[in-house]
C-alpha positions in Angstrom: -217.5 -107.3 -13.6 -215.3 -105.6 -11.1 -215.0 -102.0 -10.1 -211.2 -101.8 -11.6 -212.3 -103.2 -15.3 -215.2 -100.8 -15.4 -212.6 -97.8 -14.3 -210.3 -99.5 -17.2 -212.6 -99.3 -19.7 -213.8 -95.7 -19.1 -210.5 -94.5 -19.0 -210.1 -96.3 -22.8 -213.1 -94.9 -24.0 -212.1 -91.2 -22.7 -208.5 -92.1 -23.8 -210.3 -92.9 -27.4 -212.6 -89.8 -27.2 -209.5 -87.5 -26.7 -207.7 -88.9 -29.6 -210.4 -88.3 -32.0 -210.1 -91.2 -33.5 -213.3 -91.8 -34.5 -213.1 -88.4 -37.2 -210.6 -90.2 -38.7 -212.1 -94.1 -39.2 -212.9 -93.5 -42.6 -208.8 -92.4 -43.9 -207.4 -95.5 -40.9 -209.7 -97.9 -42.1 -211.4 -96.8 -45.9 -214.2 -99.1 -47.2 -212.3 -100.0 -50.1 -208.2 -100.1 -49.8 -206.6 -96.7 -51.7 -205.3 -97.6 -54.9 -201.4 -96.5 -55.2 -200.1 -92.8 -54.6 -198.1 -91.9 -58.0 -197.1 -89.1 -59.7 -199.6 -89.2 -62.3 -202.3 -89.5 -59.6 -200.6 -86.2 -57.9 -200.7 -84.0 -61.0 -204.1 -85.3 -62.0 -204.9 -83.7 -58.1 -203.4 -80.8 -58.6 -204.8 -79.9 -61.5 -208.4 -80.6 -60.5 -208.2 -78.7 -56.6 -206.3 -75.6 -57.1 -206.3 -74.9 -53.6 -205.5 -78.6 -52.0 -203.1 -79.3 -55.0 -200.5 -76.3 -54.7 -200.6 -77.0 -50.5 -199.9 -80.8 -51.4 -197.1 -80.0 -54.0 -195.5 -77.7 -51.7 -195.8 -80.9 -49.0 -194.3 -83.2 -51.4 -191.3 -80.8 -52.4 -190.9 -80.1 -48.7 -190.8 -83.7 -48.5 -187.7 -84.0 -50.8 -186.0 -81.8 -49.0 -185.9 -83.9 -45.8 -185.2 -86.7 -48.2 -182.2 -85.2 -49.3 -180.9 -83.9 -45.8 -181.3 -87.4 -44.8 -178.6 -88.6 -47.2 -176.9 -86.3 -46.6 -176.6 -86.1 -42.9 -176.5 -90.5 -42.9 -173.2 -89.7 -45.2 -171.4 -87.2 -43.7 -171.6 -88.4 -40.1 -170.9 -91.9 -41.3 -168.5 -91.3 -43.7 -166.5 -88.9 -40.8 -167.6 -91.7 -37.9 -165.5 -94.1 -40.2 -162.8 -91.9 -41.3 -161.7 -90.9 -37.7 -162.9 -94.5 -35.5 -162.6 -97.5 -38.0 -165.5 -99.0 -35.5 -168.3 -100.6 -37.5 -170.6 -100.2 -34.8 -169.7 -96.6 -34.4 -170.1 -95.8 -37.8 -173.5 -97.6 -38.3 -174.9 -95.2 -34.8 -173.8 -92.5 -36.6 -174.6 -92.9 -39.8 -178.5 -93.4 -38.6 -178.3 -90.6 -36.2 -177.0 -88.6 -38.6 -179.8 -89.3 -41.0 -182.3 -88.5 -38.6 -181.0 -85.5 -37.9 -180.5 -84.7 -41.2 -184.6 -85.7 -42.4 -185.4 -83.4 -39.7 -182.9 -80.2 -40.2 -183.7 -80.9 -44.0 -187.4 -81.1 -42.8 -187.1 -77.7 -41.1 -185.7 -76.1 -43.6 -188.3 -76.9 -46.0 -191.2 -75.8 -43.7 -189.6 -72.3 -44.0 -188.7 -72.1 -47.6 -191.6 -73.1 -48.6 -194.2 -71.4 -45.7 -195.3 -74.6 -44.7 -196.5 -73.5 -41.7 -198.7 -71.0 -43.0 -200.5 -73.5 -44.9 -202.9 -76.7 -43.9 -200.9 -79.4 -44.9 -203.0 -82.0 -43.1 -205.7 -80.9 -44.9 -204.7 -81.4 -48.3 -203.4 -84.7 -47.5 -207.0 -85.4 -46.5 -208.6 -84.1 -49.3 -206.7 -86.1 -51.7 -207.0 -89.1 -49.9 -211.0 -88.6 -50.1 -210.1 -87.7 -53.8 -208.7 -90.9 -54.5 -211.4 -92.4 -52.5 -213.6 -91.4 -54.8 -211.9 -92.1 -57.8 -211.7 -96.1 -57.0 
């Protein structure tokens, strides 16, 4: 083996190291596939963690809001892109930037209405991922 493939295959395995991705094997790749996420499943969560479950309902109502600024944002640049250019390919650029934008404004928004940022929302989606692990 030459010196370059062993230099290549240190830097992968310090590239691998650094990403930690080895803490997260068991949620990337569970023994057993996850059964569905639904609603049911949610409350059923949030009623058995009380700590976990209010930090993942805040995540998923933060989550609506982004949803909805999405729409929102995809219509109003569209429908405005349309209005003013007639050019389909104009309106369709807009119309996705305007949803991205609008996911991530809505996304934003949410984080502060709901203090997001003061809670671990990572975490919670762990923890009921484990949960649900479990539960199969």
């Amino acid at each position: 083996m030459s010196e370059i493939e062993e230099s290549g295959r240190g830097l992968w395995h310090c590239v691998k190291k650094s990403f930690h991705l080895d803490d997260y094997s068991k949620i990337l790749n569970p023994d057993r596939p996850l059964p569905s996420r639904n609603s049911a499943a949610v409350q059923q969560f949030i009623a058995s963690d009380p700590v976990h479950g209010s930090v993942l309902k805040a995540a998923d109502e933060a989550a609506n809001f982004a949803y909805v600024g999405a729409a929102v944002g995809a219509i109003t640049t569209g429908g405005n892109a349309w209005r003013w250019s007639k050019s389909p390919h104009g309106t369709v650029l807009s119309f996705a930037l305007g949803a991205v934008v609008g996911f991530t404004l809505g996304a934003e928004a949410a984080n502060h209405w709901y203090q997001l940022y003061r809670l671990d929302t990572v975490g919670a989606q762990v923890k009921f991922n484990e949960w649900l692990q479990k539960r199969a």
